[in-house]
N, C-alpha and C positions, 0 to 999 in steps of 0.2 A: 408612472415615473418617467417615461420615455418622452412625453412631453413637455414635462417640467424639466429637465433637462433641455431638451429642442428651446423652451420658450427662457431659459435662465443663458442660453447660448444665444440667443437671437437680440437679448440686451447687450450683450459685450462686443456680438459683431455690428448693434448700432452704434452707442457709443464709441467705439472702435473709429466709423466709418464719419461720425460727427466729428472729430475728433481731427480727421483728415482731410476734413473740408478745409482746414487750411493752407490748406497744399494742394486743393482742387482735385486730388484725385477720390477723394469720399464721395463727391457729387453723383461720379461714375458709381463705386461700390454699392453705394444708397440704393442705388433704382435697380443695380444687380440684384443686388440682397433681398431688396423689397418683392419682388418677381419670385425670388429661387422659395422665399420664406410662404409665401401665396400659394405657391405651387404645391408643396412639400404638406401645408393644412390642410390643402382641399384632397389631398389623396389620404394623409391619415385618414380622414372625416369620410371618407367612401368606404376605406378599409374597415373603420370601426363600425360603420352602420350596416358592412356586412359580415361583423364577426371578428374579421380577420385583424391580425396585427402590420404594424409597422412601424420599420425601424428610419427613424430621421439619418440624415447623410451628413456625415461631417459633423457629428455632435457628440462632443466631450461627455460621456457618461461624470456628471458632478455629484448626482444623488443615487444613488443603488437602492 
């Protein structure tokens, strides 16, 4: 469930940042987000393959 959250949050902060490419600063947000979201998968995907859990940052619990 922690991921389906992470990843049902991760559309709303792109759309969000598409959104604000009209005002130039989503271009900025995009390549943040893009990096932070990168980062956040490859460390799940180490935690899960060895067991252990992890909890995403900054993600609205949507589905319990």
């Amino acid at each position: 469930m922690e991921s389906l959250n992470f990843q049902i949050n991760a559309l709303v902060w792109t759309v969000s940042c598409y959104v604000l490419m009209f005002v130039l600063i989503g271009f900025v947000l995009i390549a943040f987000y893009g990096v932070f979201w990168l980062v956040c998968v490859i460390i799940a995907s180490v935690r899960a393959s060895q067991g252990g859990e992890f909890r995403y940052p900054l993600t609205v619990r949507l589905v319990s």
